[in-house]
Backbone as CSV, one residue per row, in Angstrom:
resi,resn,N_x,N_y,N_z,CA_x,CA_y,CA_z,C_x,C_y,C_z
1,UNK,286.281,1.381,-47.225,286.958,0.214,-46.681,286.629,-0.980,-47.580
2,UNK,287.772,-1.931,-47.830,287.026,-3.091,-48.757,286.612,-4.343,-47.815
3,UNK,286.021,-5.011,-48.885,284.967,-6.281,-47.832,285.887,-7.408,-46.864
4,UNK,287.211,-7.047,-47.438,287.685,-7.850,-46.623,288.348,-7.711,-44.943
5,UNK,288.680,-5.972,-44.890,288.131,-5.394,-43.470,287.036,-5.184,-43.221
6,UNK,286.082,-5.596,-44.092,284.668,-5.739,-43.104,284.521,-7.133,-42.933
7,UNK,285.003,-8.035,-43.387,284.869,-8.834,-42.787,285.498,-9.554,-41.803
8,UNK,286.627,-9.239,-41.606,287.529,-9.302,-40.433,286.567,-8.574,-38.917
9,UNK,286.344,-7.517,-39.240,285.611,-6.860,-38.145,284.752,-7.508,-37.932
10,UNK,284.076,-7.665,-38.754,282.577,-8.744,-38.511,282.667,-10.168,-37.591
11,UNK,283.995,-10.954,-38.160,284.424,-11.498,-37.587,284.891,-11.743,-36.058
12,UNK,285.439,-10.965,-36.012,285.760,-10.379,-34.678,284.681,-10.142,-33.614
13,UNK,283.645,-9.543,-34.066,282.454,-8.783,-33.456,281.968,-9.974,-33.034
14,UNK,281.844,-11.194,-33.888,281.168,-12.591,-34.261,281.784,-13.576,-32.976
15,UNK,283.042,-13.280,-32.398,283.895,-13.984,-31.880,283.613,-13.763,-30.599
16,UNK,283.102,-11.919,-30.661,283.278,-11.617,-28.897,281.414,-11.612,-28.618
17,UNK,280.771,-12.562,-29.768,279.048,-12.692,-29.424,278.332,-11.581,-29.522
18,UNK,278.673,-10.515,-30.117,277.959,-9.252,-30.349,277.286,-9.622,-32.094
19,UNK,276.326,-10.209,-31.982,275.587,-10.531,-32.867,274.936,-9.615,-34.287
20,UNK,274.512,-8.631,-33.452,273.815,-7.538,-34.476,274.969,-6.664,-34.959
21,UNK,275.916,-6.623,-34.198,276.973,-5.240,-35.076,278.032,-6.772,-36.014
22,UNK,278.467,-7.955,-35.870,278.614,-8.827,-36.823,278.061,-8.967,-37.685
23,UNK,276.480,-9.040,-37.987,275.487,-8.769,-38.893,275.679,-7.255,-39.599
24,UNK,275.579,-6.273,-38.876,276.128,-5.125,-39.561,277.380,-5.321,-40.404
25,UNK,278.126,-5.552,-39.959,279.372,-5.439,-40.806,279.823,-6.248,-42.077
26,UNK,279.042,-8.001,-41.628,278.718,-8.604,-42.946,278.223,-8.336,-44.017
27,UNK,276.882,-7.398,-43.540,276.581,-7.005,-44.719,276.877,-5.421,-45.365
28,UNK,277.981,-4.744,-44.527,278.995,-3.743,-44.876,280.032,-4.534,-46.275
29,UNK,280.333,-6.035,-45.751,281.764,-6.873,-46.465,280.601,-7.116,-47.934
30,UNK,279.498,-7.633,-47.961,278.473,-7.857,-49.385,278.733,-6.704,-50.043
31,UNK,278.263,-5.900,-49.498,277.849,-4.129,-50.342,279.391,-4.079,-50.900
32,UNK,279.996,-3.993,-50.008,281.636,-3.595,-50.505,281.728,-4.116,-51.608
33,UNK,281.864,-5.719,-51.418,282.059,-6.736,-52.536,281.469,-6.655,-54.058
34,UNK,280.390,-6.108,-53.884,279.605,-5.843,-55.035,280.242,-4.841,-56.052
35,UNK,281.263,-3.797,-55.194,281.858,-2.976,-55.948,283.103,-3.477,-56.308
36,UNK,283.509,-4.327,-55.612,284.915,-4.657,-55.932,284.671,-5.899,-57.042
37,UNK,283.811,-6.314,-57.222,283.571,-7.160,-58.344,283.678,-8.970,-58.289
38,UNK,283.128,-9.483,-59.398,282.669,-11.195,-59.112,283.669,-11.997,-58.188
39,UNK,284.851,-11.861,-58.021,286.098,-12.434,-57.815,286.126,-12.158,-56.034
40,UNK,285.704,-10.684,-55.373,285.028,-10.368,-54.734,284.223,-11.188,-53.667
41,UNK,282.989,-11.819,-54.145,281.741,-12.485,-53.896,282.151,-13.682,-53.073
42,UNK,281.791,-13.965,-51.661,281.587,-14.517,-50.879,281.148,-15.597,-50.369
43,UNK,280.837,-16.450,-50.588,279.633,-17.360,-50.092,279.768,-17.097,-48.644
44,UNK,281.126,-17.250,-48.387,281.484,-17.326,-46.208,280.449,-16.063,-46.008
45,UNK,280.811,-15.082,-46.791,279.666,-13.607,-46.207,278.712,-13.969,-46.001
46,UNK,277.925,-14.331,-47.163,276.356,-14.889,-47.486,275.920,-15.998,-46.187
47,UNK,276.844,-17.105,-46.579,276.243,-17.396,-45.013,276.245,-17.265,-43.888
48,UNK,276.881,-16.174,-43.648,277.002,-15.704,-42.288,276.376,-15.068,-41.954
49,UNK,275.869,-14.244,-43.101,274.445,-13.513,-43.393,273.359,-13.909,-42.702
50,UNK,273.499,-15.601,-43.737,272.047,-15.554,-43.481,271.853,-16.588,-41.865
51,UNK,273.157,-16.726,-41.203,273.042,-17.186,-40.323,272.368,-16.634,-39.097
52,UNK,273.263,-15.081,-38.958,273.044,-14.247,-38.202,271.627,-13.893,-38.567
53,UNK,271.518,-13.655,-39.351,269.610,-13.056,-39.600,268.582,-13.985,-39.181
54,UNK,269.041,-15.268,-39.245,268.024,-16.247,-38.363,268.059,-16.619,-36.742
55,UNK,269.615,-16.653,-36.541,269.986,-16.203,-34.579,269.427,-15.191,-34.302
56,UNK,269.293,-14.257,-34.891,268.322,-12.729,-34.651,267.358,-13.043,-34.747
57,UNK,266.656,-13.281,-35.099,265.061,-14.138,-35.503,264.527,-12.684,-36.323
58,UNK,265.206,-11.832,-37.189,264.641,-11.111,-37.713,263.698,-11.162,-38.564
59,UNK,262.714,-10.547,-39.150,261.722,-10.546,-40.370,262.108,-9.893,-41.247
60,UNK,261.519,-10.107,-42.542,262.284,-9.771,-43.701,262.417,-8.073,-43.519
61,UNK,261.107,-7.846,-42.963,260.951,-6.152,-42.715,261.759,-5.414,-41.844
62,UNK,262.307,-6.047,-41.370,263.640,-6.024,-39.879,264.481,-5.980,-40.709
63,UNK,265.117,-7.108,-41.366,266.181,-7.548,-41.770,266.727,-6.444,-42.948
64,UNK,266.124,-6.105,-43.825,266.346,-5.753,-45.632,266.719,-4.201,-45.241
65,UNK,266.292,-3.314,-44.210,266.536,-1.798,-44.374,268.028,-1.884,-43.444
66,UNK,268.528,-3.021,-42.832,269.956,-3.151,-42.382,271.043,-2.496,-43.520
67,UNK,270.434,-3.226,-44.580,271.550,-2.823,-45.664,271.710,-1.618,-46.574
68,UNK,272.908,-1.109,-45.945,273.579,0.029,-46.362,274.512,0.126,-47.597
69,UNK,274.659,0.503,-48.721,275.978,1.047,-49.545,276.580,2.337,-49.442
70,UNK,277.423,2.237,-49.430,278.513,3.341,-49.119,279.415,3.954,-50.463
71,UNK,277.980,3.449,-51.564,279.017,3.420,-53.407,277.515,4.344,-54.206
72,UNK,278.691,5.065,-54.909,278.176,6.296,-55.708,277.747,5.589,-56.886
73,UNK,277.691,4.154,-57.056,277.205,3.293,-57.998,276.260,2.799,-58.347
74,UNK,275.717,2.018,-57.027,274.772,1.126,-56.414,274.164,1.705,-55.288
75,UNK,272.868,2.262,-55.520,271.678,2.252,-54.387,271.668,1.455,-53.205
76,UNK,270.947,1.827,-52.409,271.194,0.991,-51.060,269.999,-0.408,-51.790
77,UNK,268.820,0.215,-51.774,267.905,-0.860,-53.000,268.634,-1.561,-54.007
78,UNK,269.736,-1.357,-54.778,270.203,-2.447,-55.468,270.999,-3.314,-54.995
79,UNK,271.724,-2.887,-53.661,272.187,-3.932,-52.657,271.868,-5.081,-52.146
80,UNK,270.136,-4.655,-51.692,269.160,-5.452,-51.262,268.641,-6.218,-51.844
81,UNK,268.561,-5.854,-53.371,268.510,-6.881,-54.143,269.324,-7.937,-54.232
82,UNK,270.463,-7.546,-54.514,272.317,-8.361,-54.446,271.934,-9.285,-53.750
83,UNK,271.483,-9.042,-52.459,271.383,-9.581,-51.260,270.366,-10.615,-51.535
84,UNK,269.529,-10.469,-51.649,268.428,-11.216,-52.143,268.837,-12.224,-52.946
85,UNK,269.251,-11.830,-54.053,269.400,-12.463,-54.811,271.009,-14.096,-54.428
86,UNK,271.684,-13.630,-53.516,272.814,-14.065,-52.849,272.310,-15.090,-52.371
87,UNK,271.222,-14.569,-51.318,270.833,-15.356,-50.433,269.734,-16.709,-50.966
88,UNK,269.712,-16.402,-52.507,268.533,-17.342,-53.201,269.363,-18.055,-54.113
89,UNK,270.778,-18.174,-53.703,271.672,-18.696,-54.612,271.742,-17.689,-56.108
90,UNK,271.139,-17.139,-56.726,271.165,-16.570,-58.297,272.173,-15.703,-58.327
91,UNK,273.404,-16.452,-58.651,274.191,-15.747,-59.135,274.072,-14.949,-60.230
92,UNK,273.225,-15.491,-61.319,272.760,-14.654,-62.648,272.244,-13.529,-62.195
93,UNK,271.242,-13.254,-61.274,270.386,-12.024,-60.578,271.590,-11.330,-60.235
94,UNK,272.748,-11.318,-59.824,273.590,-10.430,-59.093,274.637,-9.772,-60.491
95,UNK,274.917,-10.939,-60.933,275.658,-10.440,-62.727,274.742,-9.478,-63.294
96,UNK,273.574,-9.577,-63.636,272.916,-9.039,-64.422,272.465,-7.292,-63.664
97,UNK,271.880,-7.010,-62.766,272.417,-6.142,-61.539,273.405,-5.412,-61.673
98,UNK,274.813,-5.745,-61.839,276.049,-5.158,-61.527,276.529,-4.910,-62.954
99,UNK,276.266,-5.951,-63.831,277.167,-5.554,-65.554,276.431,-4.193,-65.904
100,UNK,277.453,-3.354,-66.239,277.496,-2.078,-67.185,276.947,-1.050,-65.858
101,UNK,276.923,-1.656,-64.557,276.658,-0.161,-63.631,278.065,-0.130,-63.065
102,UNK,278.820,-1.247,-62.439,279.732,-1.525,-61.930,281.267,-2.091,-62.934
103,UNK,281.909,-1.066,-63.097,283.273,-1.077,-63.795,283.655,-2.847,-63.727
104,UNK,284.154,-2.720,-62.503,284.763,-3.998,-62.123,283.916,-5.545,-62.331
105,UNK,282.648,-5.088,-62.767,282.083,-6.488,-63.591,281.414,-6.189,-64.887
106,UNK,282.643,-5.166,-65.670,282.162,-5.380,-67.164,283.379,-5.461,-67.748
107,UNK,283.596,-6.791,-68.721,285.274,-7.316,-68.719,285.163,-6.388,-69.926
């Protein structure tokens, strides 16, 4: 599915106050995104991200094994990085990550 039906769902989920499966699915729409490439990339995700992860009052140790990839590309661990790195603003950390593993961000 691409990030942008996950993020619709997420959305949705977000709308009817089901908090943790909105959080799921946001960060279903990141992972996606990562494969679909820079153009892809979110900020609305990211902060919704990191919104929901603080309404949850999760810990990082809570929070980081949420994230799943569903790509024969990228590790669920290089996601988490993505993520990380998203959430710390470094866009360079997420380029550097994805060039030459991921088609769609090597021009």
């Amino acid at each position: 599915m691409d990030s942008k039906k996950y993020f619709f769902l997420a959305w949705t989920e977000e709308q009817l106050n089901c908090d943790a499966a909105a959080l799921l699915l946001y960060l279903s729409s990141f992972c996606s995104s990562l494969e679909e490439g820079p153009a892809s990339l979110s900020a609305g995700t990211i902060n919704k991200i990191a919104h929901l992860w603080k309404k949850l009052s999760l810990s990082v140790r809570e929070f980081l094994p949420l994230v799943h990839t569903y790509s024969d590309t990228l590790t669920d661990i290089d996601c988490r990085r993505a993520l990380v790195f998203a959430l710390d603003g470094n866009i360079h950390g997420i380029t550097s990550l994805c060039e030459g593993r991921v088609p769609a961000w090597s021009n």
